[in-house]
C-alpha positions in Angstrom: 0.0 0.0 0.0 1.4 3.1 -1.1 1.1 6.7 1.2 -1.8 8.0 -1.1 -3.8 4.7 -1.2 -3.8 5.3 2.6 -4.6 9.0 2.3 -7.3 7.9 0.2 -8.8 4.7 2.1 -8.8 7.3 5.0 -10.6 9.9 4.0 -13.8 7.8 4.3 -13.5 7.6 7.8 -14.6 10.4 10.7 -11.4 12.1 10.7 -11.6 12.3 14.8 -11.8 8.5 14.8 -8.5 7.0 17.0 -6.5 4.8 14.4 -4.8 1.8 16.4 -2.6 -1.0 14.2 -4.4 -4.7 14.7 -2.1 -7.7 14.9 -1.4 -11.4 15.9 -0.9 -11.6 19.7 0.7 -15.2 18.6 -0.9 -16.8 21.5 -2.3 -20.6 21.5 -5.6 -19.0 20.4 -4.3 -17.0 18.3 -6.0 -13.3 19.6 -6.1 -10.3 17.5 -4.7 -7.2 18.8 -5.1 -3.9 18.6 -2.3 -1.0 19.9 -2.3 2.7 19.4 0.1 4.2 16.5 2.2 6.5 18.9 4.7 7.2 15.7 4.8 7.7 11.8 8.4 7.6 10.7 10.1 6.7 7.4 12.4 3.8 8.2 14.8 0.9 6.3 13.1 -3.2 5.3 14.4 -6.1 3.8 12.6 -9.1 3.3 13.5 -11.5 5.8 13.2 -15.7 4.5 12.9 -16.8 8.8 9.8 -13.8 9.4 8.4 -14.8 5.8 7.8 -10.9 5.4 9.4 -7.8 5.9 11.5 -7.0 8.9 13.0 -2.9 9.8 17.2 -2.8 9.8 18.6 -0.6 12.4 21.5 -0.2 10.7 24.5 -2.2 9.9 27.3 -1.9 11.7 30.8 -2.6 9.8 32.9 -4.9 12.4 36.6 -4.3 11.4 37.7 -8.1 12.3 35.0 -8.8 9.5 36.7 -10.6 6.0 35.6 -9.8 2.7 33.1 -12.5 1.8 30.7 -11.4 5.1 31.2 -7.7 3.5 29.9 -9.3 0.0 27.2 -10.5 1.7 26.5 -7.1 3.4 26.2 -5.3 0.0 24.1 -7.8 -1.6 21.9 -7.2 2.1 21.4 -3.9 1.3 20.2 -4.2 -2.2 16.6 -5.8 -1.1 16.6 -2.9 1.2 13.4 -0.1 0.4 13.2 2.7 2.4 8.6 2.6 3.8 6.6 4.6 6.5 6.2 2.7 9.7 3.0 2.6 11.8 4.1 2.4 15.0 
């Protein structure tokens, strides 16, 4: 979903309605959640194989002991990288 879709989807809505984001509590029975969005910020993804989706980078931090086929594997890292706005 892309900013204006939001925007858009939005609008229909009574603009003094609270907006909270719903998710999996990933208990046994599986309970859906909802928390309030205290922060929109732009922020860094990749797609992450473990998560099956996108997960947010903090940042990677360059060890110097580090040899150069970990740093290959660092740039090839940051090319699935895409720059989103976060709900949190």
């Amino acid at each position: 979903m892309t900013v204006q879709e939001l925007i858009e989807k939005l609008q229909s809505f009574d603009p003094q309605m609270e907006v909270e984001f719903a998710y999996n509590y990933g208990d046994h029975w599986r309970t859906e959640v909802a928390k309030h969005i205290t922060e929109i910020d732009e922020g860094t993804v990749t797609y992450s194989d473990y998560h099956r989706m996108n997960k947010v980078v903090d940042g990677i931090e360059e060890d110097d002991e580090e040899d150069d086929e970990e740093e290959d594997d660092e740039e090839e890292y940051d090319k699935d990288e895409k720059m989103v706005v976060l709900l949190r």
